[in-house]
VMD Tcl script that builds the backbone (N, CA, C; Angstrom):
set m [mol new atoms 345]
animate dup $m
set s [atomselect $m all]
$s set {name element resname resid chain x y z} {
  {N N UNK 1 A 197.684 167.213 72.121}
  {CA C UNK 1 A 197.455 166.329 73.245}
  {C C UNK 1 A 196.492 167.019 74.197}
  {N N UNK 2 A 195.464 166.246 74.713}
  {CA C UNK 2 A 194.779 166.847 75.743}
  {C C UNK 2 A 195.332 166.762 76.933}
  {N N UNK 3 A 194.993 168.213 77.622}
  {CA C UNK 3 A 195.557 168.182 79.240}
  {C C UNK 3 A 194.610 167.805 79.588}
  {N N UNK 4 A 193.268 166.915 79.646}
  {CA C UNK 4 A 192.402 166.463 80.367}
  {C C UNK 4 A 192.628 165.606 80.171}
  {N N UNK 5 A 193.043 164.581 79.397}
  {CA C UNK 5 A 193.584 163.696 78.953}
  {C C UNK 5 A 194.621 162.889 79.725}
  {N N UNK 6 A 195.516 163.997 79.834}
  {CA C UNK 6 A 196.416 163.169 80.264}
  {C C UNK 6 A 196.670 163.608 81.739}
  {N N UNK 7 A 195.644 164.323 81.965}
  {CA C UNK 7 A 195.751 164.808 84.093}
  {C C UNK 7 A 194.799 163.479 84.080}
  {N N UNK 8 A 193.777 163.365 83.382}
  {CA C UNK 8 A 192.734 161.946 83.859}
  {C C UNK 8 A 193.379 161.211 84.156}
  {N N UNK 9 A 194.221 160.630 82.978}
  {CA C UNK 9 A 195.102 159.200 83.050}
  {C C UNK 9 A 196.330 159.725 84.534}
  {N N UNK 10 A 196.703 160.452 84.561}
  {CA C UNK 10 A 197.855 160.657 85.563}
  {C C UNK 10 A 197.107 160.428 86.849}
  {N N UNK 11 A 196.079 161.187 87.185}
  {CA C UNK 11 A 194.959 160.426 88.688}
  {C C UNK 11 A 194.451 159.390 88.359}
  {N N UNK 12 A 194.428 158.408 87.893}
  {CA C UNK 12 A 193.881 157.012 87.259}
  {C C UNK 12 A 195.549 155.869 87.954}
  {N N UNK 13 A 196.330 156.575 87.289}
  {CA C UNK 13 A 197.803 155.730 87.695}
  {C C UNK 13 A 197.947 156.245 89.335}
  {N N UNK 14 A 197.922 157.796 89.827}
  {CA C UNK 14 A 197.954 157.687 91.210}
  {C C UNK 14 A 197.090 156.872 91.929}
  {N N UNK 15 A 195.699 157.055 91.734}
  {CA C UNK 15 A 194.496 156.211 92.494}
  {C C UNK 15 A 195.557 154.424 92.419}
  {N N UNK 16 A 195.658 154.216 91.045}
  {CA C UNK 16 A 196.128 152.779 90.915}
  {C C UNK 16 A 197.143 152.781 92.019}
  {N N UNK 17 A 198.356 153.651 91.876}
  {CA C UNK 17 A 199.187 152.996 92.818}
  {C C UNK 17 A 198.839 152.750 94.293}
  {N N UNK 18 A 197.999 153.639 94.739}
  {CA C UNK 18 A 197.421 154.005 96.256}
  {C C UNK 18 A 196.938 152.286 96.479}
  {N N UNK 19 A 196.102 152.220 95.613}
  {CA C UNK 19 A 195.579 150.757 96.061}
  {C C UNK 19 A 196.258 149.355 96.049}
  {N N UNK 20 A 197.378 149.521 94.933}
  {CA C UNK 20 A 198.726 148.373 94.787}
  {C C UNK 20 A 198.989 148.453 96.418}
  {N N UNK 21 A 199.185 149.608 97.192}
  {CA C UNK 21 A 200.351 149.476 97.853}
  {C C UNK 21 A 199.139 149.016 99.321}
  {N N UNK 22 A 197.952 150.016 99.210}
  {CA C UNK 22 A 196.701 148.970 100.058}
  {C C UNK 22 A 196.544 147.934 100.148}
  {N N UNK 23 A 196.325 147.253 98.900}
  {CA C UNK 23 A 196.646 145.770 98.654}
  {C C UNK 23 A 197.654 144.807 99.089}
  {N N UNK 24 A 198.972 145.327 99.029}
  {CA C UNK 24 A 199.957 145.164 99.329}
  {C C UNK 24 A 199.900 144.955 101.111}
  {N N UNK 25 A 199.526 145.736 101.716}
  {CA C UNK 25 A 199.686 145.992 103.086}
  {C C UNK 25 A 198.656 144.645 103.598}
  {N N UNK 26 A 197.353 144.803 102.802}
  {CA C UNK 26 A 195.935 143.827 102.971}
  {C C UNK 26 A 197.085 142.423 103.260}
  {N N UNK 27 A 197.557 142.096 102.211}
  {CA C UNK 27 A 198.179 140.774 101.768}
  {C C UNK 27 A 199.009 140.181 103.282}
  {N N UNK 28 A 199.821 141.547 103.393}
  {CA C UNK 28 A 200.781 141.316 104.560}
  {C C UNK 28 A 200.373 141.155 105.611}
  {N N UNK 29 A 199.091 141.598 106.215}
  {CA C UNK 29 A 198.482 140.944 107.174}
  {C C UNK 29 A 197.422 140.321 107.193}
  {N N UNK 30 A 197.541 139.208 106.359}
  {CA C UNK 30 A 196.766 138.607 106.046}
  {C C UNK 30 A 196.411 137.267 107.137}
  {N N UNK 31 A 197.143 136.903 108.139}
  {CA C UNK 31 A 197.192 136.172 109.570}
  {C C UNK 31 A 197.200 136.817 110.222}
  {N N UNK 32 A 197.180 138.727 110.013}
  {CA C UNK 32 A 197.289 139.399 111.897}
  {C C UNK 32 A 196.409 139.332 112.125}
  {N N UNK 33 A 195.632 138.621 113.587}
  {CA C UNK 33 A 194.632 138.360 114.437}
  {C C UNK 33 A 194.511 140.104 114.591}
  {N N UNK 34 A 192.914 140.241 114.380}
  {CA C UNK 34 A 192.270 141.490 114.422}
  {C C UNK 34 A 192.171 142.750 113.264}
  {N N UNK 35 A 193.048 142.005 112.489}
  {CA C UNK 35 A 193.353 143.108 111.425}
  {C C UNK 35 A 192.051 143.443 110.531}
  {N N UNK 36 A 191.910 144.465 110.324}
  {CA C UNK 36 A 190.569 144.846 109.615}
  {C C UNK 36 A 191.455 145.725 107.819}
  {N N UNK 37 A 191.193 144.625 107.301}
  {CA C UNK 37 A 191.428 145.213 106.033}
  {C C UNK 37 A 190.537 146.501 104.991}
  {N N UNK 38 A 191.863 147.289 104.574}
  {CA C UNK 38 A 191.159 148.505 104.013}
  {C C UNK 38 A 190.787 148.390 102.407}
  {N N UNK 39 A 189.494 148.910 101.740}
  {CA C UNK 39 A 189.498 149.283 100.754}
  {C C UNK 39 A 189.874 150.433 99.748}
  {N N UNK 40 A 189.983 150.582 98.738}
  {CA C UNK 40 A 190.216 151.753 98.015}
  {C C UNK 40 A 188.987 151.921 97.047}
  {N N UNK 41 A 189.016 153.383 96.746}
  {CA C UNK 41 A 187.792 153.777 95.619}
  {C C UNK 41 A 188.452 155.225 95.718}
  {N N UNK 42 A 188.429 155.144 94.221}
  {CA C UNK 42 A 188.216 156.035 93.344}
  {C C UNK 42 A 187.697 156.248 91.868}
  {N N UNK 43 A 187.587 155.241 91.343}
  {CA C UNK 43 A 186.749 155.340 89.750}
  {C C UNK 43 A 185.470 155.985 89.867}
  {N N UNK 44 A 184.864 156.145 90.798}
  {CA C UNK 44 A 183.791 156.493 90.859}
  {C C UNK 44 A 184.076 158.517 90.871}
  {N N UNK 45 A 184.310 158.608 91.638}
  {CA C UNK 45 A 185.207 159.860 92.083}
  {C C UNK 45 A 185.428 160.780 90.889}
  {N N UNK 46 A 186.231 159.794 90.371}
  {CA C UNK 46 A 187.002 160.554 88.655}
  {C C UNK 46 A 185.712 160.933 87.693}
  {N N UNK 47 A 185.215 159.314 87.800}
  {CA C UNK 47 A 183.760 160.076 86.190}
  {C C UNK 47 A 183.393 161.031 86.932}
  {N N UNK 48 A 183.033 161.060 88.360}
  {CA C UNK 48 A 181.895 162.401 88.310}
  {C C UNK 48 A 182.164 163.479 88.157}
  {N N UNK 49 A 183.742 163.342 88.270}
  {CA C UNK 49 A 184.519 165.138 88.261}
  {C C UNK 49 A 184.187 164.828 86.891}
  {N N UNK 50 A 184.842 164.350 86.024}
  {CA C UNK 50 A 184.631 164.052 84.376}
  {C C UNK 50 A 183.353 164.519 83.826}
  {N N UNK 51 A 182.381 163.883 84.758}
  {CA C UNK 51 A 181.053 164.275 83.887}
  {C C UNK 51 A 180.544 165.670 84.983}
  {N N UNK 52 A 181.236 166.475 85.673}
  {CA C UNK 52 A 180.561 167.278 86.149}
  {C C UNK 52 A 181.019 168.799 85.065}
  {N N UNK 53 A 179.411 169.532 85.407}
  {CA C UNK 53 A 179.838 170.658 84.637}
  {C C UNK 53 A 180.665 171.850 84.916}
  {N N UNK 54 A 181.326 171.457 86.278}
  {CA C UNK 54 A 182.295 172.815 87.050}
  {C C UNK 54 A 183.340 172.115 86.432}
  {N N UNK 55 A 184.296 173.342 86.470}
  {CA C UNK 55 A 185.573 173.274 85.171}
  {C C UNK 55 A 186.212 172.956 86.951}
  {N N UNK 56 A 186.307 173.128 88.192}
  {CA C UNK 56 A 186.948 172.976 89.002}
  {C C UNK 56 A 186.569 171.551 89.912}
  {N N UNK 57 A 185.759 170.625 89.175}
  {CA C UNK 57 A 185.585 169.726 90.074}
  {C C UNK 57 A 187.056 168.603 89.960}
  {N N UNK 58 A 187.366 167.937 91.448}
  {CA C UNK 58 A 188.246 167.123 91.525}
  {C C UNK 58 A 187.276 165.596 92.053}
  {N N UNK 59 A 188.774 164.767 91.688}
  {CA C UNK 59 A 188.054 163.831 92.274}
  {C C UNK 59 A 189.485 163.244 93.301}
  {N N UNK 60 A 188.705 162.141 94.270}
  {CA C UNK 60 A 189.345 162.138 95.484}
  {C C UNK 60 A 189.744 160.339 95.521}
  {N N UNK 61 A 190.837 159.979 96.140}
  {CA C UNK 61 A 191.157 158.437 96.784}
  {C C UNK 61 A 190.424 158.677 97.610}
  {N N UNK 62 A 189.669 157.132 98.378}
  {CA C UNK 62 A 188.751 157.416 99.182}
  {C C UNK 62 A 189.465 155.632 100.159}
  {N N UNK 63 A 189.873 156.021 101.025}
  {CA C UNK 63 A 190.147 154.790 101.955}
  {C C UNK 63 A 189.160 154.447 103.196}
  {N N UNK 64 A 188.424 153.136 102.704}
  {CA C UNK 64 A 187.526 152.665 103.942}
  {C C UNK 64 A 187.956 151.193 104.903}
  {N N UNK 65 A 187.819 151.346 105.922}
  {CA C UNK 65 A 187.250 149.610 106.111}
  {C C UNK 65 A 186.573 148.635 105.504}
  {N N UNK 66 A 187.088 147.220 105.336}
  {CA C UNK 66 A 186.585 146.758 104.179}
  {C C UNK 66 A 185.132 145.837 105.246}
  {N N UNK 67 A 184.830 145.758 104.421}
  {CA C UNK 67 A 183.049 145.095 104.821}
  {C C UNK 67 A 183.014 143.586 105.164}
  {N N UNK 68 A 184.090 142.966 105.064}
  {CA C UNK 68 A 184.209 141.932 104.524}
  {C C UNK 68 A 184.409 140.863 105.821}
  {N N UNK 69 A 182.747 139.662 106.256}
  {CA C UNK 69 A 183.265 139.557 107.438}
  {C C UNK 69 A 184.473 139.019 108.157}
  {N N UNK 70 A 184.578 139.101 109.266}
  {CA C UNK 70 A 185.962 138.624 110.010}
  {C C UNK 70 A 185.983 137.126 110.604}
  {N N UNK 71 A 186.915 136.337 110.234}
  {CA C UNK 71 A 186.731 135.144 110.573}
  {C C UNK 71 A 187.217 134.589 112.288}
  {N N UNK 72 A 187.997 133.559 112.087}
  {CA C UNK 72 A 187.848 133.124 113.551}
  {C C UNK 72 A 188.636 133.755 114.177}
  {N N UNK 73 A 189.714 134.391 114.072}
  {CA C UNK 73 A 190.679 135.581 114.694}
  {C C UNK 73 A 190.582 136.860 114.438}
  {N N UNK 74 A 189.702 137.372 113.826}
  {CA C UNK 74 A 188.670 138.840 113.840}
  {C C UNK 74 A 189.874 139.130 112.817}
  {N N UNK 75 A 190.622 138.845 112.106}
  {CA C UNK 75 A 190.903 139.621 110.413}
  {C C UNK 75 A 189.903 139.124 109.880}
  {N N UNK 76 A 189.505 140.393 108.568}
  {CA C UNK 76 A 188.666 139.980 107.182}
  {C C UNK 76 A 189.404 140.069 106.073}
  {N N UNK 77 A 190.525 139.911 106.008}
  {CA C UNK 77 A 191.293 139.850 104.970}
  {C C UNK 77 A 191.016 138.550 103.681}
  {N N UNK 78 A 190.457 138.972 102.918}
  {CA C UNK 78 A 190.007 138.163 101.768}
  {C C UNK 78 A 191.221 137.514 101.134}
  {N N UNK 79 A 191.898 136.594 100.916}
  {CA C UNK 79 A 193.201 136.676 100.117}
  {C C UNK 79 A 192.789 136.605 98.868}
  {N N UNK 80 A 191.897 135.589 98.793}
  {CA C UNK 80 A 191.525 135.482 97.190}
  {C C UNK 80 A 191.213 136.975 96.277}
  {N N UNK 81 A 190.141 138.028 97.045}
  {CA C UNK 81 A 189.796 138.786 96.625}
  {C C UNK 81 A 190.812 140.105 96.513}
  {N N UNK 82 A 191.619 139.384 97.777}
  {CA C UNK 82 A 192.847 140.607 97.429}
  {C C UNK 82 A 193.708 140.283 95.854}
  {N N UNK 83 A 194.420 139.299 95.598}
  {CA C UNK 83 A 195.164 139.151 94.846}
  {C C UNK 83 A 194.348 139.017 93.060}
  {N N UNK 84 A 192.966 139.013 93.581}
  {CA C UNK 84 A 192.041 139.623 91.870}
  {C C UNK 84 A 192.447 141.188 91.859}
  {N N UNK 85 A 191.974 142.163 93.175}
  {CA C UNK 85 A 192.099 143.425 93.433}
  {C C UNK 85 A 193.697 143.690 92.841}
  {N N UNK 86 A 194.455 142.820 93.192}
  {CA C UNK 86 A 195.705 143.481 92.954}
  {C C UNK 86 A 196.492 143.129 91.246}
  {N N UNK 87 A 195.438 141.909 90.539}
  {CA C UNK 87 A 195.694 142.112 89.403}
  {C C UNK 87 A 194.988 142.994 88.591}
  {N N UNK 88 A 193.616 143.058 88.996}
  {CA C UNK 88 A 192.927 144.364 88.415}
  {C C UNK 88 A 193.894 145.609 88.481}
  {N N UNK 89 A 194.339 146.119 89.516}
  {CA C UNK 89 A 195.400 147.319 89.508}
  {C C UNK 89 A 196.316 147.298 88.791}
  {N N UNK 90 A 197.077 146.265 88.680}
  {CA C UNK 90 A 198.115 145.599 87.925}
  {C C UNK 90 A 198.118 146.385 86.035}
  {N N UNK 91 A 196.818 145.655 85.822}
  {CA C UNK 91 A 196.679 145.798 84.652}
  {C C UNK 91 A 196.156 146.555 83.941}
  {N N UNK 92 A 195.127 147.694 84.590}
  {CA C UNK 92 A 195.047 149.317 84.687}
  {C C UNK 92 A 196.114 150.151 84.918}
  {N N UNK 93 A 196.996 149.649 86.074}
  {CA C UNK 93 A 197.982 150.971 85.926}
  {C C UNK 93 A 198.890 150.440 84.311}
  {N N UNK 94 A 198.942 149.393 83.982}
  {CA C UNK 94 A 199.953 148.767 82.330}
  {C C UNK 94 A 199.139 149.843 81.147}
  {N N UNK 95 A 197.414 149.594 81.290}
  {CA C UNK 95 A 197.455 150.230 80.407}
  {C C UNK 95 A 197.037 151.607 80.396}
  {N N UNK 96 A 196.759 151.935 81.376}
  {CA C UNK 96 A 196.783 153.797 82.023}
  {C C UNK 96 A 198.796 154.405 81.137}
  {N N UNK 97 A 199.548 153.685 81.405}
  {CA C UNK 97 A 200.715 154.004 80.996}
  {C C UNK 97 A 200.973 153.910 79.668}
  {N N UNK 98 A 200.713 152.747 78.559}
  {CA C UNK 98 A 200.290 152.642 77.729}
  {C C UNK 98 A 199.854 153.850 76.845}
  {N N UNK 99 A 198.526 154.481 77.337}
  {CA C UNK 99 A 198.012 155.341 77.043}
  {C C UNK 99 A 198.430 156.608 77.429}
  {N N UNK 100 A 199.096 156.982 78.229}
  {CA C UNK 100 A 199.892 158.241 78.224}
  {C C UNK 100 A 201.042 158.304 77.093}
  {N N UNK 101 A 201.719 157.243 77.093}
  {CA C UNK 101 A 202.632 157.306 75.845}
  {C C UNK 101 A 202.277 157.191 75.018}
  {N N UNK 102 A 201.039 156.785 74.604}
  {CA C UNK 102 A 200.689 157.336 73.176}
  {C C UNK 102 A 200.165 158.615 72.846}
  {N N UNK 103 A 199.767 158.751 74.068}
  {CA C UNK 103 A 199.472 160.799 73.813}
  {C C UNK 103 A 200.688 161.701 73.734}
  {N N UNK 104 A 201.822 160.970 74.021}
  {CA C UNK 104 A 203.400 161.970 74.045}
  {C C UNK 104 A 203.700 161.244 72.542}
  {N N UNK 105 A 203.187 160.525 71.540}
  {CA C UNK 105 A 203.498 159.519 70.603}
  {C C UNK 105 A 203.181 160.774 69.710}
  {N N UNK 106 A 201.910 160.934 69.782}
  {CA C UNK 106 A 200.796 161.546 69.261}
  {C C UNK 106 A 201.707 163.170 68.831}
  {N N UNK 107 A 202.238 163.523 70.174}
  {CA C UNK 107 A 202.537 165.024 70.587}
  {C C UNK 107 A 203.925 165.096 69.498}
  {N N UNK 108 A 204.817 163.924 70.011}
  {CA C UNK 108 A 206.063 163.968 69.144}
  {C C UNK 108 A 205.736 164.077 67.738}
  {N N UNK 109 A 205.117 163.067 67.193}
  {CA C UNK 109 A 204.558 162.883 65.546}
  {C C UNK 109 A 204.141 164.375 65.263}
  {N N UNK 110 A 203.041 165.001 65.850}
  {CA C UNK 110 A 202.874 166.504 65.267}
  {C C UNK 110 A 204.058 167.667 65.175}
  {N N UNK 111 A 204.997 167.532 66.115}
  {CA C UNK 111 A 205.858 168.177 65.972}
  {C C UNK 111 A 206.883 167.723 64.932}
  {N N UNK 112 A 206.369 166.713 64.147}
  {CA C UNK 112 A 207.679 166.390 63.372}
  {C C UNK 112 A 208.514 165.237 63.611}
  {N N UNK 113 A 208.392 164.178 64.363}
  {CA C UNK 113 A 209.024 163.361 65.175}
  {C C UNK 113 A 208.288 162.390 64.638}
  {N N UNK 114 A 208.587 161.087 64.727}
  {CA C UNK 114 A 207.714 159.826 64.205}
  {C C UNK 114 A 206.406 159.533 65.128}
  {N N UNK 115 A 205.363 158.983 64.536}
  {CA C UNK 115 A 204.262 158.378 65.057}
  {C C UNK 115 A 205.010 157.299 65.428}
}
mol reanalyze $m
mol bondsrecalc $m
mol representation Tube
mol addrep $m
């Protein structure tokens, strides 16, 4: 089993949850007059540690203000765009998990244990 492998996928499921629960918060004030909804990023973050050539590069959650303008009570809370955002997460962190258990699948089977 690779430990790059499966530290990738393990910051792939943290980043995911960070933004479920962003999302989550987005949703809930989604009528508070003034509320300025936050974004998340990190995919970007990860390849570059991935593709960088220092054996010590990390990559980072990155929480911004979202861009997104503010309507007649100064929230920009997108709902529509939240609840795509929050199935996209949804279904990355399913198969981020997915894929860790098949690398412990993988690990068991070599030791003797079933594929």
């Amino acid at each position: 089993m690779s430990n790059l492998a499966v530290s990738t996928l393990s910051y792939a499921l943290s980043g995911l949850g960070v933004e479920q629960s962003v999302v989550a918060n987005n949703v809930a004030n989604n009528n508070t007059p003034n509320f300025t909804a936050t974004d998340v990023s990190f995919e970007q973050s990860l390849a570059n540690a991935l593709n960088s050539s220092q054996p010590s590069a990390t990559a980072a959650v990155t929480l911004s203000p979202s861009t997104n303008p503010p309507g007649i009570n100064g929230n920009n809370v997108s709902l529509s765009s939240e609840l795509v955002k929050m199935e996209q997460a949804s279904l990355g962190y399913q198969s981020d998990v997915n894929l860790i258990e098949d690398q412990f699948k993988l690990l068991s089977g070599s030791m003797g244990g079933q594929f």
